[in-house]
N, C-alpha and C positions, 0 to 999 in steps of 0.2 A: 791199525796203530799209526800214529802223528813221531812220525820223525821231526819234522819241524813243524812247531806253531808260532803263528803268528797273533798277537793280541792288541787291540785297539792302537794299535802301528800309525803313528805319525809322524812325518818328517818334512822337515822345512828344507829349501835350497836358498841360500842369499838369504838366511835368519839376519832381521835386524836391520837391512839396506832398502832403499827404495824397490826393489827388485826382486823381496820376498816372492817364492813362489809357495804352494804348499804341495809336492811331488807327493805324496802319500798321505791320505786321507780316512786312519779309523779303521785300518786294514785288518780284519780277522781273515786267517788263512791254516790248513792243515795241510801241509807236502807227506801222501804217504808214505810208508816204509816201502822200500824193495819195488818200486816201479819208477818210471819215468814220466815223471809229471811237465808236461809244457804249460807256458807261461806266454801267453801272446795280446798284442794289442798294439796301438798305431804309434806312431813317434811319438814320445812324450807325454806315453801313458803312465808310464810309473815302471814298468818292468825292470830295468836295469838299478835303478835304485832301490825297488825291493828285494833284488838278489843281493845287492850289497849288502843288503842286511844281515844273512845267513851269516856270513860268518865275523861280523864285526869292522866290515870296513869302514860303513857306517854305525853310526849312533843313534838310536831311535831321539826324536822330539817326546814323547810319550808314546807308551805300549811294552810289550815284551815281545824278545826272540826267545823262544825256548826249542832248546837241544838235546834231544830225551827226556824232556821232562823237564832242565833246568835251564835258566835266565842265564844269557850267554855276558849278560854283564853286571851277575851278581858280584863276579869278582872281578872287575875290569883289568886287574895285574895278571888275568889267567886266559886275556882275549885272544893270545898270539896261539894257546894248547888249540882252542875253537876251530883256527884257523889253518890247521891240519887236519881238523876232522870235517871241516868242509870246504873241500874245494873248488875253488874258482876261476876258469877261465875266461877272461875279461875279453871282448870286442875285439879281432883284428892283434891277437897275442903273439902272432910273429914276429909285431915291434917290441916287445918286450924282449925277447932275446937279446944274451952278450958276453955270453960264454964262446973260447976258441973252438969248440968242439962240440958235437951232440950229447955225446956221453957225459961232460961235465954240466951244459943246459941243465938234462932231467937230474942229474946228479942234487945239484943246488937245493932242493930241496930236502930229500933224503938227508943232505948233509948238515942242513939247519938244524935239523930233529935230534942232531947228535947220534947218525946210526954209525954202524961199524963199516969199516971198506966192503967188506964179504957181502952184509947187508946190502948196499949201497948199489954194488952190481948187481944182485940179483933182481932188486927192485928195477933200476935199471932196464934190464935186461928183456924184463917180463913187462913192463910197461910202454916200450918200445914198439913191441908185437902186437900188444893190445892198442895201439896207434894205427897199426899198420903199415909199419915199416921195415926194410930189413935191417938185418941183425949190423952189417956192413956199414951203415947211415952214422954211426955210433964217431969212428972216429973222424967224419969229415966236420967242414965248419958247416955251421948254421946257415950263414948267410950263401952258402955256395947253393943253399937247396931253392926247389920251386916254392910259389906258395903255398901250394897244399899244402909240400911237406913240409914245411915251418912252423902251420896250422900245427899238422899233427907233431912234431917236436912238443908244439908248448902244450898242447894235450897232455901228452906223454911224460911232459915233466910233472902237473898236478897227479896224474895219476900213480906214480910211482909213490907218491907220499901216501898213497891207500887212502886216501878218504870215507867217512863211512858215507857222504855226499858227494857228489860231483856235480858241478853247476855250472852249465854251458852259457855263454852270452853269445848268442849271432856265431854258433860253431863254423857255418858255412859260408858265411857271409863272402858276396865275391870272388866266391870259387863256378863254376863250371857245373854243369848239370851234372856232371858224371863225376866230378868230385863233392859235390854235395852229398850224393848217394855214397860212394864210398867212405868222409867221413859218418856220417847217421849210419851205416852197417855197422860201423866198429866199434860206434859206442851203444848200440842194441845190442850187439854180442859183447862185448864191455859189463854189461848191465848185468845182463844174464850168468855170465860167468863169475863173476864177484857175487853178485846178489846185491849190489848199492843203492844206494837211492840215487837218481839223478835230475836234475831239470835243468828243461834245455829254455830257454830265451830265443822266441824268434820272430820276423813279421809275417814269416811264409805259414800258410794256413795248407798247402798242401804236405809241408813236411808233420806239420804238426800231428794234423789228420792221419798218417803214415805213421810214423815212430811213437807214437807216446798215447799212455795205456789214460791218462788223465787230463786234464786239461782245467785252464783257468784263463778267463778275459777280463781284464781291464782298463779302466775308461779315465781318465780325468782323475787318476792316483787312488782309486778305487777298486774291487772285485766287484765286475756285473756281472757274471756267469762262472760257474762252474760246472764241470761233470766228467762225463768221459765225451768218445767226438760223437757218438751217435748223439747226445743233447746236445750236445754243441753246436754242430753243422746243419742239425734238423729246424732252429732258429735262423734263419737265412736275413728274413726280414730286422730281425736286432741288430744280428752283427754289421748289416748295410746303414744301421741308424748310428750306429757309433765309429764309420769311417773302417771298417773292416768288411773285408770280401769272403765269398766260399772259397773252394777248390774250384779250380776248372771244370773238373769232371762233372761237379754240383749242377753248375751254373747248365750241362749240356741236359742232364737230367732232368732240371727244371724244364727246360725248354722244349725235351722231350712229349712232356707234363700235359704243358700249353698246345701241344701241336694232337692229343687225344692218346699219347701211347701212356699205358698204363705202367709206368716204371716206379720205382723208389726213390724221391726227391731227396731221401735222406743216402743217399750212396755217397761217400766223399774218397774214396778212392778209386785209382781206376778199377783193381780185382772186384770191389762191393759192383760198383754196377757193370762188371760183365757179367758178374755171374750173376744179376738180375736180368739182364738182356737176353741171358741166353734161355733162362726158365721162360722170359716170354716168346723166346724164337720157337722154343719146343712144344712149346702148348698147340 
């Protein structure tokens, strides 16, 4: 089942100016229910402005966003309801912070929706954790934290609104190997726990490969692949034509490939081919 579809999606950047581009070109798309669908491809494929689309930031040129079923801008006076039911955190969301405190940050939202204090906290409370942060973080400022933690603050704060989406842009971006991993754990166990739908936006093809149950590439404001990563990453030669890489691990397996060892070219994680390695150590 199609949590969100997408229908002959078209969108312009600089409509009307010498400078027209056309970022999104005829886009049919279906983000399942209840998995984490990745969305990846090269600078200025179209990814970021097609996330915009979910929940109405932007405005199709022609096409439809549908929302369980319904045109998110059937009623354009009802775009803002939308935009609680999917949420989005944008690129580098630290800078948006500018609340004196954490607890009022994630608050802000809850508070928009018109919930009650008791509410407020608990949301709160419970979205904080699912951050991965402690309980303590709540009354310091924002700005006093590292970056990760600020990442995960403004996580924290879309998440508290409960989304029945959550839409990541570049979650990791410029964090640390060890904090890429720890956020992408939280919001796998995030996922899990709620039951959401999520997509994350990313360039890294090793995360992708890793955390998400689906996948889609695009090219030139386009969908040229879909599937999950076993089709995806087993296309090695495509993705090298449209300016995207494998995983590392691919690339060592290929080369395994070339050198007469009989491995799985298609492993894109590290666990996939060890436990290929190791079937052929044992034979």
């Amino acid at each position: 089942m199609s949590k969100i579809k997408i229908e002959e999606l078209t969108y312009l950047h600089g409509k009307g100016t010498p400078y027209e581009i056309k970022a999104l070109d005829g886009i049919d798309l279906s983000i399942p229910q209840g998995v984490i669908t990745g969305i990846i491809g090269h600078t200025g494929s179209g990814k970021s402005t097609l996330v915009q689309m979910f929940n109405g930031i932007l405005r199709p040129e022609t096409g439809r966003v549908l929302l369980d079923g319904n045109d998110i801008w059937q009623k354009p006076k009802n775009i803002r309801s939308v935009r609680f039911k999917v949420g989005l955190v944008m690129q580098y969301p630290e800078y948006q912070l500018f609340e004196d405190t954490v607890y009022k940050d994630i608050a802000f939202g809850p508070k928009n929706m018109g919930l009650g204090e008791d509410e407020i906290k608990e949301r709160v409370t419970e979205s904080v954790q699912f951050a991965g942060l402690p309980i303590d973080v709540l009354t310091k400022s924002p700005f006093d934290l590292s970056g990760g933690q600020k990442r995960r603050v403004a996580i924290a704060g879309i998440i508290a609104m409960r989304p029945d989406v959550l839409v990541l842009d570049e979650p990791a971006a410029g964090l640390d190997p060890k904090g890429r991993e720890a956020i992408f754990n939280n919001i796998v166990d995030y996922q899990k726990e709620s039951g959401s739908t999520v997509v994350i936006v990313s360039h890294s093809m090793e995360d992708m490969a890793r955390y998400c149950d689906n996948l889609v590439v695009m090219n030139d404001g386009k969908i040229c692949m879909e599937g999950d990563a076993d089709h995806i990453f087993s296309q090695s030669k495509k993705l090298s034509e449209i300016g995207l890489d494998v995983p590392q691990i691919t690339k060592l397996m290929l080369k395994l490939k070339e050198m007469g060892v009989d491995v799985d070219t298609g492993a894109y994680t590290v666990e996939k081919a060890f436990a290929d390695l190791i079937k052929i150590y044992n034979k």
